[in-house]
MMTF fields as JSON, N, C-alpha, C and O atoms, coordinates in Angstrom:
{
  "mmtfVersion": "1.0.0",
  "mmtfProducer": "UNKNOWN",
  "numBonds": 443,
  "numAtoms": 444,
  "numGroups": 111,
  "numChains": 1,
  "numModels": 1,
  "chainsPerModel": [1],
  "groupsPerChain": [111],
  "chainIdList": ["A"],
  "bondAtomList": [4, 2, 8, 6, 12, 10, 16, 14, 20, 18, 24, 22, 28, 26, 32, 30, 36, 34, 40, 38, 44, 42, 48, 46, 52, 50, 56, 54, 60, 58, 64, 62, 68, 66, 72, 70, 76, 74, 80, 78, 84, 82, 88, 86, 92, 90, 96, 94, 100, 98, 104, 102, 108, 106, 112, 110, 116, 114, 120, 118, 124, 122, 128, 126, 132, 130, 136, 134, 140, 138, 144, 142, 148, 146, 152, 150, 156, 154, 160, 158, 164, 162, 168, 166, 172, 170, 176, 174, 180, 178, 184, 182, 188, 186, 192, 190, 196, 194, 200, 198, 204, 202, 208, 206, 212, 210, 216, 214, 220, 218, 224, 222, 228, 226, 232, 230, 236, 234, 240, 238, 244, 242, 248, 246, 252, 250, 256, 254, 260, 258, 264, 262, 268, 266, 272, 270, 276, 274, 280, 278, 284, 282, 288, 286, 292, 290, 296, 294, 300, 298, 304, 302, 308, 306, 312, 310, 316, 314, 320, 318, 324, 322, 328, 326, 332, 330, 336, 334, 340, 338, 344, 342, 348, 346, 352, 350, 356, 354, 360, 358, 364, 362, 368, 366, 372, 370, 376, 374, 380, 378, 384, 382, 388, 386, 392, 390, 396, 394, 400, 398, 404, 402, 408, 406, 412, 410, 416, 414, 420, 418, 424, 422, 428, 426, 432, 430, 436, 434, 440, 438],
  "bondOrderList": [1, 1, 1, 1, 1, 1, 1, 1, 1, 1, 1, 1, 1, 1, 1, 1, 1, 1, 1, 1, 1, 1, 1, 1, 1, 1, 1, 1, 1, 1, 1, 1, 1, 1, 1, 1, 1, 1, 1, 1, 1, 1, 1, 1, 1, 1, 1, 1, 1, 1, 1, 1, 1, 1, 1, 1, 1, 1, 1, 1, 1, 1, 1, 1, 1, 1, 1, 1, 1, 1, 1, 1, 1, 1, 1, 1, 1, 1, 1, 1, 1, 1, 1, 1, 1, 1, 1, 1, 1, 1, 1, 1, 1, 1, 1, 1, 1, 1, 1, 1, 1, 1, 1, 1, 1, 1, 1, 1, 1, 1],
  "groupList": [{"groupName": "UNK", "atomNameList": ["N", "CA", "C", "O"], "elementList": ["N", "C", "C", "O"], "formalChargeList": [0, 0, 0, 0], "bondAtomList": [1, 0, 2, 1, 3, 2], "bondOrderList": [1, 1, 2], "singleLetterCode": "X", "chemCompType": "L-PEPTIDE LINKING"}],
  "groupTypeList": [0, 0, 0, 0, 0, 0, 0, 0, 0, 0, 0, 0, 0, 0, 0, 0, 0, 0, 0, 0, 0, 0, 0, 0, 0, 0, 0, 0, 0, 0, 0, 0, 0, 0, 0, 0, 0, 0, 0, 0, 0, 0, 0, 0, 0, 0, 0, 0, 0, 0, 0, 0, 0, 0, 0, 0, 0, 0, 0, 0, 0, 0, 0, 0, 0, 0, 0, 0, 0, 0, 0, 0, 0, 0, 0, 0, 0, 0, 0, 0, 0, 0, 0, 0, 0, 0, 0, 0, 0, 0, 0, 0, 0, 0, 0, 0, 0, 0, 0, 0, 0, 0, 0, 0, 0, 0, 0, 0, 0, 0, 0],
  "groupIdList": [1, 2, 3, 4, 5, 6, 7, 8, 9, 10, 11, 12, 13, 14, 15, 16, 17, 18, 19, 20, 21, 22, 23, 24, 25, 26, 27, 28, 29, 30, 31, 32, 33, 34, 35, 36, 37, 38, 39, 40, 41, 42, 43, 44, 45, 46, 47, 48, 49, 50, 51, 52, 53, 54, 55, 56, 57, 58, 59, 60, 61, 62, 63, 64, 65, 66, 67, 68, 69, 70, 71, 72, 73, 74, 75, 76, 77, 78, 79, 80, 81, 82, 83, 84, 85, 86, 87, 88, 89, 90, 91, 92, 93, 94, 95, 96, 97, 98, 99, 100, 101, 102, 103, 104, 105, 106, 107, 108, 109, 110, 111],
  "secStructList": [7, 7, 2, 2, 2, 2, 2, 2, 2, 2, 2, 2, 2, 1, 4, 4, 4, 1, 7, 2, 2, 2, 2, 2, 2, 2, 0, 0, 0, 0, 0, 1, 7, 7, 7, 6, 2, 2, 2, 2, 2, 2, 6, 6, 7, 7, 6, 6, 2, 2, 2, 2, 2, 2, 2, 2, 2, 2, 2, 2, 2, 2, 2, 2, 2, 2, 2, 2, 7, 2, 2, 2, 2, 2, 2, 2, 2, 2, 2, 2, 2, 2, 2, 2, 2, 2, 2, 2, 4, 4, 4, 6, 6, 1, 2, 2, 2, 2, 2, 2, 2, 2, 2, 2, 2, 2, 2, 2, 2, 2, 7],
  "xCoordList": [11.306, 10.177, 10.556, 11.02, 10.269, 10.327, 9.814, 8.816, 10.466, 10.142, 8.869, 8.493, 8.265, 7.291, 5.903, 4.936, 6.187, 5.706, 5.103, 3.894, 6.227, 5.49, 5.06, 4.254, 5.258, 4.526, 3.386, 2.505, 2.728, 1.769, 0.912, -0.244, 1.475, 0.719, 0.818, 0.065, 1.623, 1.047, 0.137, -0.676, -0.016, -0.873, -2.269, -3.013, -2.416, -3.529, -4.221, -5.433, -3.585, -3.737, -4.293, -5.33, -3.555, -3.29, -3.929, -4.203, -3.967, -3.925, -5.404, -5.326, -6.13, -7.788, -7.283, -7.937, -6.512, -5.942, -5.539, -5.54, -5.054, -4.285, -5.438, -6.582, -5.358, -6.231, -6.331, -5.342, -7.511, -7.544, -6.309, -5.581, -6.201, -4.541, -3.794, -3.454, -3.322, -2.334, -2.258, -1.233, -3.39, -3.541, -3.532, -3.168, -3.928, -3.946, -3.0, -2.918, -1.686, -0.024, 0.125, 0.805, -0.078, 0.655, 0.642, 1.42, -0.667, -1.208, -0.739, -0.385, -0.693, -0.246, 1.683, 2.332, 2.161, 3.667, 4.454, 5.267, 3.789, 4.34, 3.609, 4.116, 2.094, 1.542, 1.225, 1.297, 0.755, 0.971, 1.909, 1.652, 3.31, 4.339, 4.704, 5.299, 3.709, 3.836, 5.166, 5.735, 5.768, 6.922, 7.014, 6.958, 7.055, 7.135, 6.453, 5.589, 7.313, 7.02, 5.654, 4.884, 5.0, 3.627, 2.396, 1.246, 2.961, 1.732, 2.113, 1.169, 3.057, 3.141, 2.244, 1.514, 2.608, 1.687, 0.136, -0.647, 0.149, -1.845, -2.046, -3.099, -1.301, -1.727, -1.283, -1.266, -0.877, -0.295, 0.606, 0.473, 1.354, 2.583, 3.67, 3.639, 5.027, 6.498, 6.574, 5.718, 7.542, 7.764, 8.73, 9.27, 9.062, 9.676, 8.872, 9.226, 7.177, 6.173, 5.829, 5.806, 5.606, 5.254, 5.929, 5.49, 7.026, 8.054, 7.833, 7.507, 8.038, 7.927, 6.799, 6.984, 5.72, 4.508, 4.439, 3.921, 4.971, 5.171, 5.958, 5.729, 7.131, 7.958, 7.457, 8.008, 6.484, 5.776, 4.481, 4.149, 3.663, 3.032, 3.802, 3.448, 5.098, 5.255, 5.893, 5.706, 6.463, 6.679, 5.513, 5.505, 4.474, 3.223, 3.086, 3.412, 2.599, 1.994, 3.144, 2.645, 4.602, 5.539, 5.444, 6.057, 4.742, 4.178, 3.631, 3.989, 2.371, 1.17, 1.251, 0.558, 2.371, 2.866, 3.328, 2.984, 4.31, 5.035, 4.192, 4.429, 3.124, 2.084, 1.124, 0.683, 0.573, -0.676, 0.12, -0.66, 1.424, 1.311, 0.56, 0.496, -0.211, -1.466, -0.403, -0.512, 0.558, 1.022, 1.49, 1.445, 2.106, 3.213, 2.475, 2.712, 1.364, 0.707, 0.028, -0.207, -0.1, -0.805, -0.149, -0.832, 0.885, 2.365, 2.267, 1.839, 2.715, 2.883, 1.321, 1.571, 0.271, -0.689, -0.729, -0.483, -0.907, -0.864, 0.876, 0.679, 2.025, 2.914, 2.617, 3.151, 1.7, 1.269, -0.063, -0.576, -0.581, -1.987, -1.339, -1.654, -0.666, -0.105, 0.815, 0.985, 1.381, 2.351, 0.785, 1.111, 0.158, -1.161, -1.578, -1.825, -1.694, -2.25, -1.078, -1.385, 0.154, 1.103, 1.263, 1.77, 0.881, 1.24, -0.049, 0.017, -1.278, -2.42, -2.219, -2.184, -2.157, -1.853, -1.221, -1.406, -0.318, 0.719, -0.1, 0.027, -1.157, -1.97, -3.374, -4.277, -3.433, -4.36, -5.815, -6.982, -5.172, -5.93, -7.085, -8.028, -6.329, -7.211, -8.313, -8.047, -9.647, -10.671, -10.487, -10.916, -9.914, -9.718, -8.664, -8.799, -7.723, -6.283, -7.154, -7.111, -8.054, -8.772, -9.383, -9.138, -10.295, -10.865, -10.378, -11.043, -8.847, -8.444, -7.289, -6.385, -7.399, -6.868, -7.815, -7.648, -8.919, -10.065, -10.478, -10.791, -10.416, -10.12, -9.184, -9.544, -8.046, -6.73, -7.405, -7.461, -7.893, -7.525, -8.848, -8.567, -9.672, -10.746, -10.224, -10.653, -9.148, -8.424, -7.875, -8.245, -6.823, -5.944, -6.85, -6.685, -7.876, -8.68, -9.508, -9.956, -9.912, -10.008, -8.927, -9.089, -8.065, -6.84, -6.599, -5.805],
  "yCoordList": [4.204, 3.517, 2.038, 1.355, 1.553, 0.254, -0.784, -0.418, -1.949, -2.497, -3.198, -3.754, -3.244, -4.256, -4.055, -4.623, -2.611, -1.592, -0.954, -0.747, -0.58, -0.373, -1.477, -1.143, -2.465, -3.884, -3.825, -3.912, -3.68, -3.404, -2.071, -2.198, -0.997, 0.086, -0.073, 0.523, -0.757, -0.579, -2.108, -1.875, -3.154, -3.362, -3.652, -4.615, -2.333, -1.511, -0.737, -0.522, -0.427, 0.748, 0.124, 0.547, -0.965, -1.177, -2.996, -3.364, -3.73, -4.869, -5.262, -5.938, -4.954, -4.97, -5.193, -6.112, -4.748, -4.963, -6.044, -6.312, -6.991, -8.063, -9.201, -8.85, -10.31, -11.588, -12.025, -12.142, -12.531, -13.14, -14.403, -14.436, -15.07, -15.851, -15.061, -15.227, -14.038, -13.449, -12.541, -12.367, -12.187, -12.208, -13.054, -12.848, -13.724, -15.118, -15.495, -15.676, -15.803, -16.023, -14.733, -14.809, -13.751, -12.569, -11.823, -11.202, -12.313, -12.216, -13.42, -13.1, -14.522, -15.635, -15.486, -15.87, -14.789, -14.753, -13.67, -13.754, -12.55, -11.522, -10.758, -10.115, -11.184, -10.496, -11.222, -11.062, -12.295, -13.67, -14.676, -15.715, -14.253, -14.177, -16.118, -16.587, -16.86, -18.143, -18.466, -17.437, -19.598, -20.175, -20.615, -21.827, -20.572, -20.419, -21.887, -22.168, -22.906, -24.147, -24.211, -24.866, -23.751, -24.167, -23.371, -23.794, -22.161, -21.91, -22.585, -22.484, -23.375, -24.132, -25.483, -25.993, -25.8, -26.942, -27.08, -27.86, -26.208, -25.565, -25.108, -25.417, -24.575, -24.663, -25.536, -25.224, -26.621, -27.699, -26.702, -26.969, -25.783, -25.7, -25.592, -25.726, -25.423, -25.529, -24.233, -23.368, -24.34, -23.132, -22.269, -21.317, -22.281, -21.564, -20.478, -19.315, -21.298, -20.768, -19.196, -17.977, -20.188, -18.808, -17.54, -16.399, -17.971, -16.74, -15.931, -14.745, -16.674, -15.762, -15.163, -13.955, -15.466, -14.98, -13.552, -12.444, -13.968, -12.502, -11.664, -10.578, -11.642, -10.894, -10.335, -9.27, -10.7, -10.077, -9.619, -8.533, -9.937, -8.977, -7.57, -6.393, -8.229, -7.019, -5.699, -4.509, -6.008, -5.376, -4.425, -3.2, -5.44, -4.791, -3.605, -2.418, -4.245, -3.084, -1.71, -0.599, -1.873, -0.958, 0.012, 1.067, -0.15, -0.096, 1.075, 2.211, 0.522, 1.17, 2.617, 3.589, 2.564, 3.589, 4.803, 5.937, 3.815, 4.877, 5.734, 6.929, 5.385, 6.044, 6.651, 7.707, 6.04, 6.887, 7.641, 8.438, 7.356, 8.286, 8.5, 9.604, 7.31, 6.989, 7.128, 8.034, 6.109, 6.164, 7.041, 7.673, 7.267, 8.499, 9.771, 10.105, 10.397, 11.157, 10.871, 11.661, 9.757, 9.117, 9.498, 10.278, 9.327, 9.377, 10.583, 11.045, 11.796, 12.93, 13.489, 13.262, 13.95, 14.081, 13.23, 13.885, 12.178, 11.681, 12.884, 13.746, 12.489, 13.256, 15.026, 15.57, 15.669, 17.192, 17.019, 18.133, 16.541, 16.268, 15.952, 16.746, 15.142, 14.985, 16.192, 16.368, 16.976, 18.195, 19.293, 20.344, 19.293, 20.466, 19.836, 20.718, 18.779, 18.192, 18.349, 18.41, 18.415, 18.215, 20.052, 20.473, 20.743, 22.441, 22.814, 23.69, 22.197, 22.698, 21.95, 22.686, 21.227, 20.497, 21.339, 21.525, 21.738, 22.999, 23.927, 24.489, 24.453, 25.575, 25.43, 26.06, 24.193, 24.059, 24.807, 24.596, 25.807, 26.99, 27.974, 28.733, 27.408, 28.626, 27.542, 26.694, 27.697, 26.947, 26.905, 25.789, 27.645, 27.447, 26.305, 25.296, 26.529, 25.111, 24.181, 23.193, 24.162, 22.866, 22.183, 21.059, 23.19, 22.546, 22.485, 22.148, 22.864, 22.381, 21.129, 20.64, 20.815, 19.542, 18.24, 17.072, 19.064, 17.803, 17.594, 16.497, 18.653, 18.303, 17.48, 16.906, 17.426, 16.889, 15.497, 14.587, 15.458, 13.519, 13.362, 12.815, 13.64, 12.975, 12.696, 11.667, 13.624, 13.672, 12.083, 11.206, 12.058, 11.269, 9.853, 9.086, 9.597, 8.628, 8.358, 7.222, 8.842, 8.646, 8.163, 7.257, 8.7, 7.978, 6.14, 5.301],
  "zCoordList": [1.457, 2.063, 2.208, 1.295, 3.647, 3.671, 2.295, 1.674, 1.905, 1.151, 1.197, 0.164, 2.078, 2.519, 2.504, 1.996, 3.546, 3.185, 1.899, 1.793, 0.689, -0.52, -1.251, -2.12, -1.225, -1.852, -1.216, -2.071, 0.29, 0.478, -0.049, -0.454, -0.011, -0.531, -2.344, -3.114, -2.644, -4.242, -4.387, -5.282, -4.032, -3.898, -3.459, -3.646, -2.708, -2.065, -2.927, -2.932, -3.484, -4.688, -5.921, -6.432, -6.446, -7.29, -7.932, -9.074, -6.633, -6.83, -7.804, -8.829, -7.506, -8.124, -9.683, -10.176, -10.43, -11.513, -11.93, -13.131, -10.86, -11.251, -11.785, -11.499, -12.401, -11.965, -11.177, -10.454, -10.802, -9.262, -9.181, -8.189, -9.91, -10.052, -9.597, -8.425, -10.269, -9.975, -8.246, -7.588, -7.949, -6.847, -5.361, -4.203, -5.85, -4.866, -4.42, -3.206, -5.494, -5.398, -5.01, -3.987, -5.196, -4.913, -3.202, -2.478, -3.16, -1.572, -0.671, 0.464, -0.941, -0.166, 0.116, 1.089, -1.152, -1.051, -0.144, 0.776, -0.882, -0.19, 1.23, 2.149, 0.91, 2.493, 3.409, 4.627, 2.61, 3.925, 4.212, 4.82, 3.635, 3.461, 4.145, 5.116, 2.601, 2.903, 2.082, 1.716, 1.723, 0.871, -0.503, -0.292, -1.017, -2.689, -3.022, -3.851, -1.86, -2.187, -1.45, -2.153, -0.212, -0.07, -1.244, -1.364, -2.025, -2.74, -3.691, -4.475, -4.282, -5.346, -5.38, -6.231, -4.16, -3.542, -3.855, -4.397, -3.382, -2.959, -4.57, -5.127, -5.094, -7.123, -7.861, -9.052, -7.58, -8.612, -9.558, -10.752, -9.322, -9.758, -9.707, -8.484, -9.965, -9.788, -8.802, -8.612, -8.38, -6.786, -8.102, -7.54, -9.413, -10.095, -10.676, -10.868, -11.053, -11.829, -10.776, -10.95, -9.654, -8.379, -8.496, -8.647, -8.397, -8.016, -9.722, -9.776, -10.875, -11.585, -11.378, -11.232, -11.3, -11.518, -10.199, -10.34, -9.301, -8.004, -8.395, -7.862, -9.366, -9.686, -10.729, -11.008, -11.525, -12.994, -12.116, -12.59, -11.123, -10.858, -9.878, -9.945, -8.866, -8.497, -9.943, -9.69, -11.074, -11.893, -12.477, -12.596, -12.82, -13.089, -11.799, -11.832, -10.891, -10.328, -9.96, -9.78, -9.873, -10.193, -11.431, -11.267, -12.742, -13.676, -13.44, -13.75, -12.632, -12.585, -11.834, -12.134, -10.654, -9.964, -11.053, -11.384, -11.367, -12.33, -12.916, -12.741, -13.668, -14.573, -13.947, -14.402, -12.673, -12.57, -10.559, -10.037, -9.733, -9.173, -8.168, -7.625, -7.729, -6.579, -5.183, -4.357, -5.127, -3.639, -3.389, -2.334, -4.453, -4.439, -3.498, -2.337, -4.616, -3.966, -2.294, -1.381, -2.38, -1.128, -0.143, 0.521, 0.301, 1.504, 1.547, 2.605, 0.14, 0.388, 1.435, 2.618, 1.305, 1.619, 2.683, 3.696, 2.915, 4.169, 5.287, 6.142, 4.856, 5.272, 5.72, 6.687, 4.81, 5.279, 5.891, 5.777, 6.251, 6.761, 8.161, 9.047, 8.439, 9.795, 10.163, 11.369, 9.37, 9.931, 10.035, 10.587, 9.88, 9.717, 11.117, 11.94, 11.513, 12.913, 13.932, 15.122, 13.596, 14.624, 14.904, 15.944, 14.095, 14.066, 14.793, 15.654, 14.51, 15.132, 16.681, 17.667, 16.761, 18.224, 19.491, 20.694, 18.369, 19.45, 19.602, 20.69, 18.741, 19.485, 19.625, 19.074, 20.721, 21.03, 21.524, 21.197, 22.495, 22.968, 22.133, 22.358, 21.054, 19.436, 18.907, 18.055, 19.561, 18.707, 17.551, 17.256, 16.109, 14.875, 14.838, 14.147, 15.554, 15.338, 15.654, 14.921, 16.635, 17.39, 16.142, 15.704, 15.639, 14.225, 13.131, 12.151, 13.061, 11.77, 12.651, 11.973, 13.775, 13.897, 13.728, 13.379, 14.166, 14.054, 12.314, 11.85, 11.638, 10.368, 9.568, 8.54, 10.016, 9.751, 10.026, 9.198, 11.257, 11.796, 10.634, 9.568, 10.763, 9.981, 8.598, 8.075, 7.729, 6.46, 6.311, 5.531, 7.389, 7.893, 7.759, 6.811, 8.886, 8.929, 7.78, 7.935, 6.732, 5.103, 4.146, 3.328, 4.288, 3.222, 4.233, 3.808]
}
């Protein structure tokens, strides 16, 4: 999985956990992908403090994967929910595929 990618989905998952500190740096660094030295700026602290502090929350929330298994499961299920829509698609003609495609997207559009 793209790297960027799972830093976003684990903290999607996951971030609500952090302190709002730790969030704040964590959201400004990696998803609003500002410079170590402008959130240092904007918190009166060292562009050293930042980075540790993004690297101990991305650890944390790596943590949290490990143990509880949220994205993980997430992708998979998202991944067969789209093959159940791409198999029903092909047989369109069969009102049952129809409604278990329209089932699928609604699945899909929940996660």
């Amino acid at each position: 999985m793209e790297e960027i990618l799972r830093q976003t989905l684990l903290y999607d998952f996951y971030g609500e956990l952090l302190t709002e500190r730790q969030k704040r740096v964590y959201e400004e660094v990696v998803l609003n992908d500002y410079s170590l030295s402008e959130v240092a700026e904007e918190l009166g602290i060292s562009r050293q403090g930042v980075h540790d502090m993004v690297r101990r929350c991305g650890r944390t929330l790596t943590e949290y994967e490990e143990k509880l298994h949220l994205v993980e499961k997430f992708v998979k299920i998202k991944n067969q929910v789209g093959e159940i829509r791409r198999i029903a698609s092909a047989h369109e003609s069969d009102s049952e595929m129809e409604k278990i495609g329209r089932l699928a997207a609604g699945i899909l559009e929940e996660l």
